[in-house]
N, C-alpha and C positions, 0 to 999 in steps of 0.2 A: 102248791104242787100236790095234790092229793090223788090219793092212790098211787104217790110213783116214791117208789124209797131213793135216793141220789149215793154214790155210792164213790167217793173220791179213792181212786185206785195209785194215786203216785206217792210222795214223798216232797223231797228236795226241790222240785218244779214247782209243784203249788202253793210249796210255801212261799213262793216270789208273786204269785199271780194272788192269792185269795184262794179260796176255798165257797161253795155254794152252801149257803146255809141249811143247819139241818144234818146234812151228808157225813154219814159214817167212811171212817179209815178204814180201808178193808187191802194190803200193801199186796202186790201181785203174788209175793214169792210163798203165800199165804192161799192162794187164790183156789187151787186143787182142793185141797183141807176144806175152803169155806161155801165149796157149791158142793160138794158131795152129800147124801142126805144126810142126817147129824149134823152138818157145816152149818156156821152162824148163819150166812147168806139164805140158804138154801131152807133154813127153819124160818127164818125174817119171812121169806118170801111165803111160804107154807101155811107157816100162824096169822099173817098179817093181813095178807091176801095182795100186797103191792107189790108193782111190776118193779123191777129190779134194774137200775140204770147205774150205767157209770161212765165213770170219766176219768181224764187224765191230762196232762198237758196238753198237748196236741189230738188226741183219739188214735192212736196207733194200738197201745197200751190196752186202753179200753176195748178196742174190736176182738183184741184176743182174749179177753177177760169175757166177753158176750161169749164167743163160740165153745168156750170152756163150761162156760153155766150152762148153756141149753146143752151140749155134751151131755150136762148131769141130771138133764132133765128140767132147766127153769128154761120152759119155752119161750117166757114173753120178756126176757135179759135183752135189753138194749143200750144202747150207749150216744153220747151226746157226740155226733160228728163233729170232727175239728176240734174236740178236747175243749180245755177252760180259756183255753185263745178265742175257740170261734164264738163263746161262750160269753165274752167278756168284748169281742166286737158285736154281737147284738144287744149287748145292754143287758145283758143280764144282770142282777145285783150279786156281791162279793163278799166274802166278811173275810178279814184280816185276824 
């Protein structure tokens, strides 16, 4: 997956499902703080030049985690529909 950073937005869900290899913890309740400029996210994306994705168990979590980043300005903040569910019925691979 290059050029996309993955950005595991839950907690306690994906610790049952797997995780996407790679994908930084970024926990929602954190989420304002990490896309504002200064914000870890929001410099990742900056310095790096990678679009900024996330997830969550199902993608509920994550849509609002997208409309918050582009809020802050990371216009190209998207998120994996259907979370590490729909994630894990296309065959995506997992790491424990």
């Amino acid at each position: 997956m290059e050029g996309v950073q993955v950005l595991d937005r839950g907690s306690n869900p994906l610790q049952q499902h797997g995780v996407i290899a790679g994908s930084l913890h970024a926990p929602y309740p954190d989420l304002a703080a990490n896309v504002r400029p200064g914000g870890m996210l929001h410099e990742l994306a900056r310095a790096s030049g990678k679009r900024i994705i996330f997830y969550c168990a199902y993608g509920e979590r994550s849509a609002m985690a997208v409309q918050a980043a582009q809020d802050a300005g990371l216009a190209s903040a998207a998120h994996i529909q259907g979370g590490i569910d729909a994630w894990k019925k296309a065959g995506g691979p997992l790491q424990r």
